[in-house]
N, C-alpha and C positions, 0 to 999 in steps of 0.2 A: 690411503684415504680416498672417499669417494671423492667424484667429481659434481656430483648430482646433490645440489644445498638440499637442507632438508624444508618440505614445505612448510609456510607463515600463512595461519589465519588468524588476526586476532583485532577484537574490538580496539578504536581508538576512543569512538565518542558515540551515544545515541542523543538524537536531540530534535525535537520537535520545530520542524523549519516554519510549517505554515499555518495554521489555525483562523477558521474563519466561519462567523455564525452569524444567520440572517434571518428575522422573523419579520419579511413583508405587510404581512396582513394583518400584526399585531394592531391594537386590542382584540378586534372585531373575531378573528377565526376563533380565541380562544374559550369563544363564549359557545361555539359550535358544540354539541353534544356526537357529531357523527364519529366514529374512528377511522383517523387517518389512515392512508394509504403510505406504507416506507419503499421507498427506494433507495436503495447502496450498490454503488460500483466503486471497483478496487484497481488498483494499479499497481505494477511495479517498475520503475524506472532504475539506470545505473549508467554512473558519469565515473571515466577516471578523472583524478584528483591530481594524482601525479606518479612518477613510477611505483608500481605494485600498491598503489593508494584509492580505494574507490570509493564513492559514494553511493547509496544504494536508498533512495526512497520506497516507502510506500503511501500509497494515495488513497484514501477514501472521502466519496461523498454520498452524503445522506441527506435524501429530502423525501420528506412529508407533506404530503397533501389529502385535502380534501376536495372532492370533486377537481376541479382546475385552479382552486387555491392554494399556494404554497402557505405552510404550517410555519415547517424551519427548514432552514439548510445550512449545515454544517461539511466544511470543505477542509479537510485536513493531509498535512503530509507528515508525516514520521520519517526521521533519517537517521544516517548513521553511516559512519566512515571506518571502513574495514582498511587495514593491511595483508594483503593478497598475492603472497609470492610462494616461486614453485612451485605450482601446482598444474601439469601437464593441461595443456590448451585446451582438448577435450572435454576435460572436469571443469573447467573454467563457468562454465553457463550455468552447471549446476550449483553451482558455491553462491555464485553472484543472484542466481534465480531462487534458488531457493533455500539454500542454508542461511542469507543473508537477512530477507524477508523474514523468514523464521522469528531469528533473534529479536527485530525491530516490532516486528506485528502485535503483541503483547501491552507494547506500550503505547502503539496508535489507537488499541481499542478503550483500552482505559482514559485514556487522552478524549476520544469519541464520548464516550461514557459519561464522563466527566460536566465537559461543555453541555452536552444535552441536559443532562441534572441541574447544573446551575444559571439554564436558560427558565427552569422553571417546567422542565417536561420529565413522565417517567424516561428514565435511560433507556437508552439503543445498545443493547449488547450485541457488537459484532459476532457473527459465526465465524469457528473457527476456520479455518482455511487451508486445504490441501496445496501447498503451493510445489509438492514435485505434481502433482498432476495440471494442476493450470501452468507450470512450463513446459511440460508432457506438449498439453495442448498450442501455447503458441508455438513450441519449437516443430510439432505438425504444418501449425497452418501456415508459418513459414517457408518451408519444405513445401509444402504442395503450389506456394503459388511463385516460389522459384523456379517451380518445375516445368509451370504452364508459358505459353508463350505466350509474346503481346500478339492480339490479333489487328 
């Protein structure tokens, strides 16, 4: 019999932590004929929970504006708690950065989708998201500024 368990990835829960919609400049912007401007930035964060237990968010916020007016902004977090055992340390980053995201991101967008629809705007369909490449990229720019010294 081996000695080496065999590896555990598997959903416990997906669940929408945090939701949050702000229309500042209502009535007045929406009388505006111009087309806003969107901006979306994306996050991933990851907590253990408890042994081989993690939590793994994704964050998007979405804001709209016109000129220097905010439209809407919509602040959401999508999460989900993974069981994550044996799985050599190496693979670790990749499971949690991006097999994890994966699974969750689907439901943040539609979640996203959703709120903006029933604020009364056409929807924000999030793009989809390469997320071995953006941990590609933080796990670089990690690495390079580990590398450098303080001056």
């Amino acid at each position: 019999m081996s000695e080496q368990e065999n590896p555990v990835f598997q959903i416990q829960r997906v669940y929408l932590k945090d939701l949050s919609l702000e229309q500042p400049n209502s009535p007045a912007i929406l009388l505006e004929q111009t087309q806003p401007s969107v901006d979306i930035q994306l996050g991933v964060e990851a907590t253990p929970v408890a042994e081989g237990i993690f939590e793994v968010a994704v964050t998007a916020t979405v804001q709209t504006k016109i000129e220097d007016k905010t439209v809407f902004l919509v602040e959401a977090k999508q999460a989900g708690i993974f069981e994550i055992r044996n799985i050599p340390e190496d693979q670790m980053g990749g499971v949690i950065g991006v097999a994890c995201p994966q699974i969750i991101y689907p439901y943040l967008r539609g979640n996203v989708a959703d709120i903006v629809t029933r604020a009364g705007f056409p929807p924000v369909h999030l793009a989809e998201i390469n997320f071995q490449a953006m941990y590609e990229q933080q796990a670089a720019a990690a690495a390079q500024a580990d590398g450098q010294l303080p001056q």
